[in-house]
C-alpha positions in Angstrom: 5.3 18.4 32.7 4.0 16.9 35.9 5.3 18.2 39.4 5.5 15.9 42.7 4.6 17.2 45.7 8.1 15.9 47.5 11.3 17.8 48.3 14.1 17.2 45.6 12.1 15.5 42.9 12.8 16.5 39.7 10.4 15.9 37.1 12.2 14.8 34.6 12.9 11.5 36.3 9.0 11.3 37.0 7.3 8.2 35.4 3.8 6.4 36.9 5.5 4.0 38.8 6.7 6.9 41.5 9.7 5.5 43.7 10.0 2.6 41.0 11.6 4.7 38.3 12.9 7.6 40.3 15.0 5.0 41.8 16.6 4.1 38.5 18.1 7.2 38.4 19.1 7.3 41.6 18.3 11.3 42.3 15.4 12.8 44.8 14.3 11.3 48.0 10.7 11.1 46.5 12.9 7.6 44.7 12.3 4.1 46.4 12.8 3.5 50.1 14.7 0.5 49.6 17.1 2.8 46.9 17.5 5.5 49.5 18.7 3.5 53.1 21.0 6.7 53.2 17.9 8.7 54.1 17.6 6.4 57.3 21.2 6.9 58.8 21.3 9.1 62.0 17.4 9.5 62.0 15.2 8.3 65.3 12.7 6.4 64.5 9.5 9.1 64.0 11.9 10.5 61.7 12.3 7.6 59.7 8.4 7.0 59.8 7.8 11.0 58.7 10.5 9.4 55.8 8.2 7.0 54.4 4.5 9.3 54.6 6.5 11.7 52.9 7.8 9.2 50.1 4.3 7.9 50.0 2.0 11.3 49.8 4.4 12.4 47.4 3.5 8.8 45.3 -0.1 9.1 45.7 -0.1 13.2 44.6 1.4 12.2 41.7 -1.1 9.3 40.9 -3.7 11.5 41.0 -2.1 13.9 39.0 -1.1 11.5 36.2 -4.5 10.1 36.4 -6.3 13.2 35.9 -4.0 13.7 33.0 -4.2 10.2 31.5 -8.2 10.9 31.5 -8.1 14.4 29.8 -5.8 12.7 27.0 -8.1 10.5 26.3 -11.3 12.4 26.5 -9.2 14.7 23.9 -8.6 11.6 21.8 -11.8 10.3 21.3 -13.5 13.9 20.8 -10.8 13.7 17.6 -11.4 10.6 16.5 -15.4 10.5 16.6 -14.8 13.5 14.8 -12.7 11.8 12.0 -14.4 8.6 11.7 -18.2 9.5 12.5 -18.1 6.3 14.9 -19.5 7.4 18.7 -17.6 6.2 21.3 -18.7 3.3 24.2 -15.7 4.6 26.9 -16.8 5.1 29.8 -15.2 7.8 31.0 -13.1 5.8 33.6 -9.6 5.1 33.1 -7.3 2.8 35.4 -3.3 3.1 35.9 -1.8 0.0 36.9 1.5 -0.4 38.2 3.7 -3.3 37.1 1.2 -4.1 34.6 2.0 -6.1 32.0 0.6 -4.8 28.8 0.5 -1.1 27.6 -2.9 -1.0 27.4 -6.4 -2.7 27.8 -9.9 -1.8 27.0 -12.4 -4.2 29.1 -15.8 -5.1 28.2 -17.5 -2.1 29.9 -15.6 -0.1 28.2 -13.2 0.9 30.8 -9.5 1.5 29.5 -6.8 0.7 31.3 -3.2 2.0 31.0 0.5 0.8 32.3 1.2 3.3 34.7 4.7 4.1 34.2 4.1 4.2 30.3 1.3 6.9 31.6 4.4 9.1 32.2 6.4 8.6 28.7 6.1 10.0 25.8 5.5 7.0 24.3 2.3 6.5 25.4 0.5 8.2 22.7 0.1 5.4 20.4 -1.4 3.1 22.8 -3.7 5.5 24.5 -4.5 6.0 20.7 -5.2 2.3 20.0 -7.2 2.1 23.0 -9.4 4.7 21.9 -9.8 3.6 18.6 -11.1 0.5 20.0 -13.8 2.0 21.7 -15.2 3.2 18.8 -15.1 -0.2 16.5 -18.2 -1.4 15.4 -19.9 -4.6 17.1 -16.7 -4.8 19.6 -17.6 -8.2 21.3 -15.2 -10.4 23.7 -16.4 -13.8 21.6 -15.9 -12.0 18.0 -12.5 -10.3 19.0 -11.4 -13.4 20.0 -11.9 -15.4 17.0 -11.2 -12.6 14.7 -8.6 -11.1 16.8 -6.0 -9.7 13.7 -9.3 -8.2 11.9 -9.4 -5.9 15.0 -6.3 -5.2 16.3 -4.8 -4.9 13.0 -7.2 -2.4 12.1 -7.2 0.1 15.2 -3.2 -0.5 15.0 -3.0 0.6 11.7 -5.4 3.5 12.0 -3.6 4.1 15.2 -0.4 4.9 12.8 -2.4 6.9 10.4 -4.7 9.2 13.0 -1.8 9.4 15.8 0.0 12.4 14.6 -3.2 14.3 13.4 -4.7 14.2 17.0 -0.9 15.8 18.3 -1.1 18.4 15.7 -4.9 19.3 16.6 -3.6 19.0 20.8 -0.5 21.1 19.9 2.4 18.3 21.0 5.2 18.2 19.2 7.2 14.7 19.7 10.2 13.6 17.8 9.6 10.9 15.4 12.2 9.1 16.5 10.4 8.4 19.9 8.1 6.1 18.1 10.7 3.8 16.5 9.6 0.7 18.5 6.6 0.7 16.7 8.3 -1.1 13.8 9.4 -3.8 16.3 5.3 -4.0 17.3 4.2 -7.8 16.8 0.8 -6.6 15.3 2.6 -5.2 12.1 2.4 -8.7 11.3 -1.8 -8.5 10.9 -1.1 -4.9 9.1 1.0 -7.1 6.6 -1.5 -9.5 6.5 -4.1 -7.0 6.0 -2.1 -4.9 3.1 -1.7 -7.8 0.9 -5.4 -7.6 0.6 -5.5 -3.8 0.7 -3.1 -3.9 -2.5 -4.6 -7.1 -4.1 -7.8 -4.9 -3.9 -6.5 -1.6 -5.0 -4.9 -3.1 -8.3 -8.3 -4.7 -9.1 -11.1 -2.8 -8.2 -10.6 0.4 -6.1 -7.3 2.1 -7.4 -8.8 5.6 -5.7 -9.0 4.0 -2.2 -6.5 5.6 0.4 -5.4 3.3 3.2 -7.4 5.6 5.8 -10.7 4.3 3.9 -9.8 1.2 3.8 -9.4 0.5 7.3 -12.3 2.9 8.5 -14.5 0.8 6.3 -13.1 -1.9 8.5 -13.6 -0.4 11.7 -17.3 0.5 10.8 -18.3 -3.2 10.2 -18.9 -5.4 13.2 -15.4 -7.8 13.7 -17.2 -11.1 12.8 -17.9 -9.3 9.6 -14.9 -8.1 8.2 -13.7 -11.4 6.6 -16.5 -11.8 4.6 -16.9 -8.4 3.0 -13.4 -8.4 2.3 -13.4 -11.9 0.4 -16.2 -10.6 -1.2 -14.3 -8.4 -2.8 -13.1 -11.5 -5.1 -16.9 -11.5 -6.8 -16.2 -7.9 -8.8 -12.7 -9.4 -10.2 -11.7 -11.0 -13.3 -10.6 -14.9 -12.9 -7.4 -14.5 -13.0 -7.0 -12.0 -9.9 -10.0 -13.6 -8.7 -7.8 -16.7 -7.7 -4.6 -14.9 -6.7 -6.9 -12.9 -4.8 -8.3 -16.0 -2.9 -5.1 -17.7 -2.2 -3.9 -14.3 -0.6 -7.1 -14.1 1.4 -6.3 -17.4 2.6 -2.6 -16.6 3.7 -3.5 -13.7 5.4 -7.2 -15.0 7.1 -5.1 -17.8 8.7 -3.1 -15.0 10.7 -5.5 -12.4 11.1 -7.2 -15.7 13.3 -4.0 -16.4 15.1 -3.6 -14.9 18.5 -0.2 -12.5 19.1 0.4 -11.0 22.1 
């Protein structure tokens, strides 16, 4: 657990956004100015100023801390997963926290990864700083194919995220309840993974009933994204005419959301 360096903090109220969520609970004077006007009463006004350096060293300390934390996670994560997969890595090492953000997480182009920094401090964290990861490693990652393709990529790494997420605790020793990944069945790219497992069955039945969903996917992730659609429609070349057209109707369904953009 991470420790601030500010009287009365507990850090079980702790998340990245510092005084933000400490104030939520309303406990600790390391919690939001604005939260705390109690602190103010009866103090001159070099005591009220000592107030606020003390509110705001404690916030940057714990930064820090969460950053260096966020950054060995991750360095952890991808030493698993190029490990798993055989794909290198393109991360660069750097990782960003950003308050208020709004999304979970973010790879950009140079391969920095950015994180919401009060998720940072949740348990829940682990599947995006997962995803992220994974993302870093997909073959021929490209800001023009990822937008067109956008479901052939972030249905894969979510779906791989699912399958590799509780192998990389086990190996890291953290034990989480299941229960504090329930959202993820809420997540709106479980509608590419549908998309994409109406092929993964239509193709299992027909002409790979050995395949497990791992390879499927990591087959995937190895191809560049612009790719992926045509070696999976492929596919409907090896099957008899009969699954060869259900096959190419369901390829069709599922193509036209795997190209839709969901946030």
């Amino acid at each position: 657990m991470l420790s601030v360096d500010c009287p009365g903090a507990t850090d079980d109220n702790r998340t990245a956004s510092g005084w933000e969520r400490s104030s939520a609970k309303g406990r600790g004077p390391c919690a939001s100015v604005a939260a705390h006007q109690s602190h103010y009463v009866g103090r001159t006004p070099s005591q009220s100023c000592d107030f606020e350096r003390a509110v705001f060293c404690g916030t940057l300390y714990f930064m820090d801390d969460l950053q260096a934390r966020t950054q060995k996670e991750l360095a952890d994560i991808v030493s698993i997963l190029t490990e798993l997969t055989g794909l290198p890595s393109r991360w660069s090492g750097r990782v960003e926290l950003v308050p208020d953000a709004e999304f979970k997480g973010r790879k950009r182009q140079m391969c920095d990864i950015r994180i919401d920094a009060a998720l940072a401090a949740q348990d829940e964290r682990w599947p995006t700083l997962v995803l992220e990861s994974l993302h870093s490693i997909s073959a021929g990652y490209n800001a023009n194919d990822f937008r067109d393709f956008r479901g052939w990529e972030e249905g894969v790494v979510e779906k791989l995220q699912q399958i590799y997420r509780p192998i990389i605790l086990e190996r890291l020793g953290i034990k989480i309840a299941d229960s504090t990944f329930l959202a993820e069945g809420l997540h709106n790219f479980n509608a590419y993974i549908a998309a994409l497992e109406s092929l993964r069955l239509l193709r299992k039945d027909s002409i790979s009933p050995d395949e497990t969903p791992e390879e499927f996917y990591l087959g995937l992730l190895r191809l560049p994204i612009k790719d992926r659609p045509d070696v999976i429609v492929g596919v409907c070349f090896e099957m008899q005419p009969p699954q060869r057209g259900v096959f190419v109707a369901a390829f069709s369904k599922a193509n036209s959301v795997l190209k839709t953009r969901i946030n």
